[in-house]
N, C-alpha and C positions, 0 to 999 in steps of 0.2 A: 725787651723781654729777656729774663735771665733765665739759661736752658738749665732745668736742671736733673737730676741723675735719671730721674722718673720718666723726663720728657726724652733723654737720650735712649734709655731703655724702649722707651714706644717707638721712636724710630729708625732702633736697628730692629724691632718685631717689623714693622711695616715693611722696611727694606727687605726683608728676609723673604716676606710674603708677596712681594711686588710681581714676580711672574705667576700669581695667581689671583691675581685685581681681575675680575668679571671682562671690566671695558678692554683691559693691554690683552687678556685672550679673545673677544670678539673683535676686534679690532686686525689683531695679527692672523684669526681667522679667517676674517674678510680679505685681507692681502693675498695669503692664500689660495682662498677662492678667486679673486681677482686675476690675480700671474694663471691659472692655470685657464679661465677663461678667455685671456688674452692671447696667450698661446694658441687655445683650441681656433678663436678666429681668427688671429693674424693666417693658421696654415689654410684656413678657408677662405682668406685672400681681403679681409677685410681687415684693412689699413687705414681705413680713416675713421671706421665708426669705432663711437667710447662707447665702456658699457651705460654711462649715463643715458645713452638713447635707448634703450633696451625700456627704463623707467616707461619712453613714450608709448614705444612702439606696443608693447603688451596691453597696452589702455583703448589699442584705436579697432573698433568693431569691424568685422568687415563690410560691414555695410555704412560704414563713416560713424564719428563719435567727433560732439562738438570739444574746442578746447578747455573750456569750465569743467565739461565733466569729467576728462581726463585728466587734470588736473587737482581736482576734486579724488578721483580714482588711486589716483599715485601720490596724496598726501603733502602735495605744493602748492604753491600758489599759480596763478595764470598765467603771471608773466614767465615764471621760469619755465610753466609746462612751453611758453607760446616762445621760450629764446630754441630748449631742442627740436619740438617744430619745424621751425625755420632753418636749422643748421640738418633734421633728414629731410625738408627739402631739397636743399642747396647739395645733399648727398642722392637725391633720387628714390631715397626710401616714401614720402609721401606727398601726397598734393594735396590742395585744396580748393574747395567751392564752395559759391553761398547756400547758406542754408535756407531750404525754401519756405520754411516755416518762420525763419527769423532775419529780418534781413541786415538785423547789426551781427549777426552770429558768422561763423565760416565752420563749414564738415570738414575735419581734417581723414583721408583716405589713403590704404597702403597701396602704392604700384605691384606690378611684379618684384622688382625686387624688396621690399620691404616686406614681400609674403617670406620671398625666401629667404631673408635675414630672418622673422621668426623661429620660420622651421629648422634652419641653424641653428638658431637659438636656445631650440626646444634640442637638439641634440649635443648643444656645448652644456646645457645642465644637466643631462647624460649622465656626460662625460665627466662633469665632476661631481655627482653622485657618486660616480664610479669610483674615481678618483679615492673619494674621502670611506665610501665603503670597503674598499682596498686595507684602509688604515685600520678604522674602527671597527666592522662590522657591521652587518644589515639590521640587528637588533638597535645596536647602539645611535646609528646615524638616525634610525627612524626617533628615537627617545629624543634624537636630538633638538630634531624637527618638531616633533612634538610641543617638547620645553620653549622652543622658541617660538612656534606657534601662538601659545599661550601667554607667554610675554608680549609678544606682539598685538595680542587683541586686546590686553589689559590697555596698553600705550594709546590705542587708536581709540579709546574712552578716555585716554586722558588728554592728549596731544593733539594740537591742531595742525594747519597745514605748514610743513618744511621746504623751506627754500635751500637747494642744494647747487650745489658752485661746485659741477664734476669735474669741469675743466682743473680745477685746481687742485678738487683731491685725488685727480687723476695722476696729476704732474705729483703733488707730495708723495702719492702712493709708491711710482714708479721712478719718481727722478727722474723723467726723458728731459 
């Protein structure tokens, strides 16, 4: 393909526009959001949990929720709801037992701590509510929320379930 003056012109406009591409600002939002989440609970002394578990943990009822529907819930497939699982087992955050209604099934249930990782939880998104209303505004963050609300619901009519590798875009995220 021979570039020509037209096609050079479109992209120095594109270039010019690039730190205002939808996905490199929700993306660099998300980073964002991320570092100051991780902050919030590394000083709350949690060192091994990613916020990938957080995806599980928000899905499991207190009175036990099998893994199909949590998975189902949080917009993945079983197996990846059924790898974090296994890894807030292996952290103490929850256990499991047969379901007595199904005996191919298992209830996945929060320990004590797995309550109090929530309820952390529910105070590190506080925290960076706080955080971003600092910046923006209570008008604004709420519009925010909103807008992205909305985008959101359109998605989940259109999208089926996502397999997420947070391991990995934890490590991209953060470089450790």
């Amino acid at each position: 393909m021979i570039m020509t003056e037209e096609d050079l012109i479109s992209l120095a406009e594109f270039r010019a526009r690039k730190n205002r591409l939808l996905g490199r600002l929700l993306n660099k939002t998300y980073r964002f959001m991320s570092e100051l989440s991780i902050k919030f609970l590394t000083q709350k002394g949690y060192g091994h949990f990613r916020l990938g578990h957080i995806v599980a943990l928000i899905h499991i009822d207190i009175e036990g929720v099998n893994i199909n529907s949590m998975a189902q819930k949080a917009g993945m497939t079983k197996q990846g709801m059924s790898k974090l699982v296994k890894e807030l087992m292996d952290e103490g955050y929850v256990f499991t037992e047969k379901d007595p209604n199904d005996a191919r099934a298992i209830i996945v249930k929060l320990t004590d701590l797995g309550i109090k990782c929530i309820l952390d939880w529910k105070e590190c998104t506080e925290y960076v509510d706080s955080s971003f209303q600092e910046i923006i505004g209570l008008e604004k963050l709420d519009t925010l929320k909103d807008i992205l609300s909305e985008l959101l619901l359109h998605a989940g009519r259109e999208c089926g379930p996502i397999e997420y590798d947070y391991k990995s875009l934890q490590k991209k995220i953060f470089k450790h």
